[in-house]
C-alpha positions, 0 to 999 in steps of 0.5 A, a space after each residue: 584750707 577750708 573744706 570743699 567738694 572742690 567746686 567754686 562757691 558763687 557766681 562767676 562774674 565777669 572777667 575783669 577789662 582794665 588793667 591794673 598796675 601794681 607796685 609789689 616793689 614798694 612792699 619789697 622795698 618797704 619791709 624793713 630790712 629784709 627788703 634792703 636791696 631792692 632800693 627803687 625796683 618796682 615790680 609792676 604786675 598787670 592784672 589784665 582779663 582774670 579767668 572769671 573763677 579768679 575774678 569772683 574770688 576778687 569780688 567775693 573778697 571786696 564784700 564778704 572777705 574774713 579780714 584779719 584783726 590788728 597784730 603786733 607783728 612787726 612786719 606791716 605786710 603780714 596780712 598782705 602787701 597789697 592789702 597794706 598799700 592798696 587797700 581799695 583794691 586789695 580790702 581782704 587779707 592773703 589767703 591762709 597757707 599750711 606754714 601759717 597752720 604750722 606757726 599756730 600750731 607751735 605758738 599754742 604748743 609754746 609754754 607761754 603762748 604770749 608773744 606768739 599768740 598773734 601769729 600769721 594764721 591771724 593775718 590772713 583769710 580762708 581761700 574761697 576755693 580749694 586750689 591745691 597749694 604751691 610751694 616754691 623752691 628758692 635758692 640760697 641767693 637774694 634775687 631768687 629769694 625775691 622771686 620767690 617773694 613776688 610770685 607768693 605775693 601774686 599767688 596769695 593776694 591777688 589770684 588766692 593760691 595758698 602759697 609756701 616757700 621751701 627753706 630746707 629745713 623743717 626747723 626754719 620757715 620762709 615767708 615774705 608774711 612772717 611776723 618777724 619783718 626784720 628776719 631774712 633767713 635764707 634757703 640753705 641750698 642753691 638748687 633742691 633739684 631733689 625737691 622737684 622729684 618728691 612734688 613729682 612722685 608725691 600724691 597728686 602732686 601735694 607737698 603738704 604731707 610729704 612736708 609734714 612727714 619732714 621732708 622737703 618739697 618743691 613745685 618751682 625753682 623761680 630762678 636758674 642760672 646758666 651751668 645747670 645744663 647737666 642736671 637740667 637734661 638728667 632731670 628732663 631725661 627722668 621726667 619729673 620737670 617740665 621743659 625750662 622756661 624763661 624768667 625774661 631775665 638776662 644774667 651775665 657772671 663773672 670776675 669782678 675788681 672794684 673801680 679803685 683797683 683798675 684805677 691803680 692797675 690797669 692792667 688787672 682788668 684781663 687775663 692777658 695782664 694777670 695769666 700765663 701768657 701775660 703781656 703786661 707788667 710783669 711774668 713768671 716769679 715777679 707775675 706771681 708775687 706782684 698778684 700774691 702782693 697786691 691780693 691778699 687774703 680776707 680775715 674773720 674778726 676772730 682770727 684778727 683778735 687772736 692772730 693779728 692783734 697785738 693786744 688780742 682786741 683787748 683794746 681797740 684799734 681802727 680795725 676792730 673796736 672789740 673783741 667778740 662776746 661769748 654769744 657772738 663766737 658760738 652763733 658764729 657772728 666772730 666768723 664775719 669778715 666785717 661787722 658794721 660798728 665792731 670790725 672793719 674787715 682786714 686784709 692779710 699775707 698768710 703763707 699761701 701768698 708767701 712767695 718767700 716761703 713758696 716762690 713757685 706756687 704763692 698765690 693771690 687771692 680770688 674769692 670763689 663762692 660755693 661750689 653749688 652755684 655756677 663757677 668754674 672759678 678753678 678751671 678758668 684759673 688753672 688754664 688761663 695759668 693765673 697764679 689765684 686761688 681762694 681760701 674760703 671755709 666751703 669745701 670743697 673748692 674754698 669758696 664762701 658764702 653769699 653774705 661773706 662774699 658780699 662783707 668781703 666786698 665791702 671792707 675791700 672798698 672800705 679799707 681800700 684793699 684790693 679784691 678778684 671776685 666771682 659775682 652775677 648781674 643784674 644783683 641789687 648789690 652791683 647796683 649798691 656801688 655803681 658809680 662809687 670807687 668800689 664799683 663792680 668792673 668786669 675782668 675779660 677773660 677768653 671770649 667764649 664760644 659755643 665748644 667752651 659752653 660744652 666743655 664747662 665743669 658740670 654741676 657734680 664735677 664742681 662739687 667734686 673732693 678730687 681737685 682734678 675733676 675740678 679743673 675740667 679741660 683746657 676747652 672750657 677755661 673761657 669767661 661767660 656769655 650773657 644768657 636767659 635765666 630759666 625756671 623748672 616746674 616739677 611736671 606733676 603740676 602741669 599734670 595735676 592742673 589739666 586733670 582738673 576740670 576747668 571750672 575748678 582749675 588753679 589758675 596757678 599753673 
């Protein structure tokens, strides 16, 4: 960021009276692969009355803006999304951040210095006031993610906000403008609650120094889902978040089946025809088998070479046309349950699901997800007496990632193997089968009820070691109501924000 006494260079004109429409999902949407699943979302952002601070940055920036140079970047929009679609409107490229700082700094530190030299410090342009920067805290899921794309976007093209996202990890670096438009690294936690606190206690609520000392800082958590309400009051209660607001964003989570296997079974489509209390097709022993035979386990495509494929994958067959390499086994690639081109997925009985083995306690499989997201997988399962379980590689729950959740769903549709899974809408993914045989059908489970919501695993029981913690009580075994998604915003940027004089003021806040 350039030097400055902090106080606006040139005269404030007039705020603007139209209003424009801005399609940021077209540069989600056309950034290669990283924007995959927003096919057809647009994000329309009114620009309506900008605070005339705001509105002389615009017209500063139409005359006099310091327009990076062409790049050999392979992502179109590391000057900016709406730069690159609306130029006329948009003539001057983002505002610099403290990542692009970052990037130079390790390109001209890099021994060869070729390939790098053209990184994102020149795509972008010194800010024309000195607006504290903004880093935000995504989770390790897609639409939070893209939340967190859209409000860099807003932050750094259009009000001139320097504007970073948090990824968790000193060694990794998250940006809708990284040069690589082919990469889409994902956070490494769900909710950095802690990252909230540090912005709060840091010095006048500057992340920049703490980051550089290695730790990680957040201002904004831009998407939280239900099941945080323990947390979320702990943190009220120390004071470092603002009370949670509204994303105007309904989400709804629960158990899913692809359509093709209601359309065999119907029964599968309510705790009533899979639970304890079945009244369907089958109960006790033969209830249990029939789950433990009709969901079988998922299976990694090393584990198929070695353990199911009579000729080691030595030669191929209509499940996996190779055996892994070498790079593929130590960058963990061999460990995906499908890869397009190379490995179907398959689906397998293990001694889990031997009811000849373990008549009493076999079970089917249910795909659980990591344990810090919101599931109360276990305790729904316990309690409604559903002989599920999952056996994913995350403890402590077996639960598995979001990408190997989403490759399990697609070879169960691809191979027709049937698959119980825990997942959220609205998700772009949901989106992707609707209306195919694989798409998302919901499994009813007890309607909630408000003393359900409060008798729920919190977010440290779920992640607990001891199973028991786990399962909660019987109280809270009923499915999910819709609900607001909220965002949390460390209190040090409200603080910081009205401590300014209100000519200098971010218009961030």
């Amino acid at each position: 960021m350039a030097p400055s006494n902090g106080v606006p260079s040139g005269t404030p004109s007039a705020p603007l009276q139209h209003v424009r429409v801005v399609p940021v999902g077209h540069c989600m949407h056309m950034h290669g692969r990283r924007k995959r699943s927003l096919l057809g979302a647009l994000v329309a952002l009114p620009v309506v009355g900008l605070p005339s601070a705001v509105a002389a940055a615009a017209a500063a920036a139409a005359t006099v803006g310091q327009t990076a140079g062409a790049t050999s970047a392979s992502n179109p929009y590391a000057s900016g999304c709406l730069t690159k679609r609306i130029p006329s409107s948009f003539p001057r490229a983002r505002v610099c951040n403290s990542d692009d700082q970052r990037r130079s700094d390790s390109a001209n530190a890099s021994a060869d210095g070729n390939a790098s030299s053209s990184s994102s410090s020149s795509s972008c342009s010194v800010p024309d006031f000195d607006y504290p920067e903004i880093r935000i805290g995504a989770g390790n899921w897609e639409s939070s993610l893209f939340q967190a794309y859209i409000m860099q976007i807003v932050l750094s093209e259009v009000v001139g906000v320097p504007c970073t996202i948090e990824s968790g990890s000193p060694d990794t670096l998250i940006s809708f403008y990284d040069d690589d438009g082919t990469s889409f690294p994902f956070p490494d936690r769900a909710y950095p609650y802690d990252d909230l606190r540090v912005a709060n206690d840091a010095p006048h609520g500057d992340c920049r120094p703490v980051v550089e000392q290695g730790q990680t800082c957040s201002h904004i958590l831009p998407e939280v889902w239900d099941g945080q309400f323990q947390t979320i009051t702990e943190a009220r209660r120390d004071g470092y978040i603002e009370q949670p607001q509204d994303t105007a964003t309904v989400g709804k989570i629960a158990w899913y089946v692809p359509r093709f296997v209601i359309a065999q079974e119907p029964s599968l489509a309510t705790y009533l025809g899979i639970g304890g209390d079945s009244i369907s097709w089958a109960s006790g022993e033969e209830q249990r088998r029939k789950l433990a035979e009709t969901f079988l386990r998922p299976t990694t495509w090393a584990d198929y070479c070695s353990e199911v494929s009579e000729t080691k994958c030595e030669i191929p067959d209509d499940v996996a046309r190779r055996l892994p390499t070498e790079a593929e086994v130590d960058d963990g690639t061999a460990d995906k349950y499908r890869l397009e081109g190379a490995y179907t997925g398959y689906f397998r009985k293990t001694d889990e699901s031997d009811c000849d083995l373990n008549p009493t306690n076999c079970t089917g499989h249910m795909v659980d997800c990591l344990c810090t997201w919101s599931t109360n997988v276990e305790q729904q399962l316990y309690w409604n007496d559903i002989p599920l379980s999952s056996s994913g590689p995350l403890e402590p729950n077996s639960g598995y990632s979001y990408g190997d959740m989403i490759d399990i769903w697609t070879a169960s549709v691809e191979t027709e193997s049937p698959v119980m899974m825990w997942w959220f809408t609205p998700d772009a993914v949901v989106q992707k089968w609707k209306g195919t045989l694989g798409e998302f059908h919901p499994v009813a489970l007890p309607e909630p009820t408000e003393a359900c919501r409060l008798n729920r695993v919190g977010s440290e029981a779920r992640c607990s070691e001891d199973e028991w913690l786990r399962r909660g009580n019987e109280e809270g075994k009923c499915g999910s109501e819709p609900h607001s998604l909220k965002k949390l915003v460390a209190d040090s940027l409200r603080v910081q924000t009205y401590a300014t004089p209100p000519a200098e003021r971010s218009p961030a806040y």
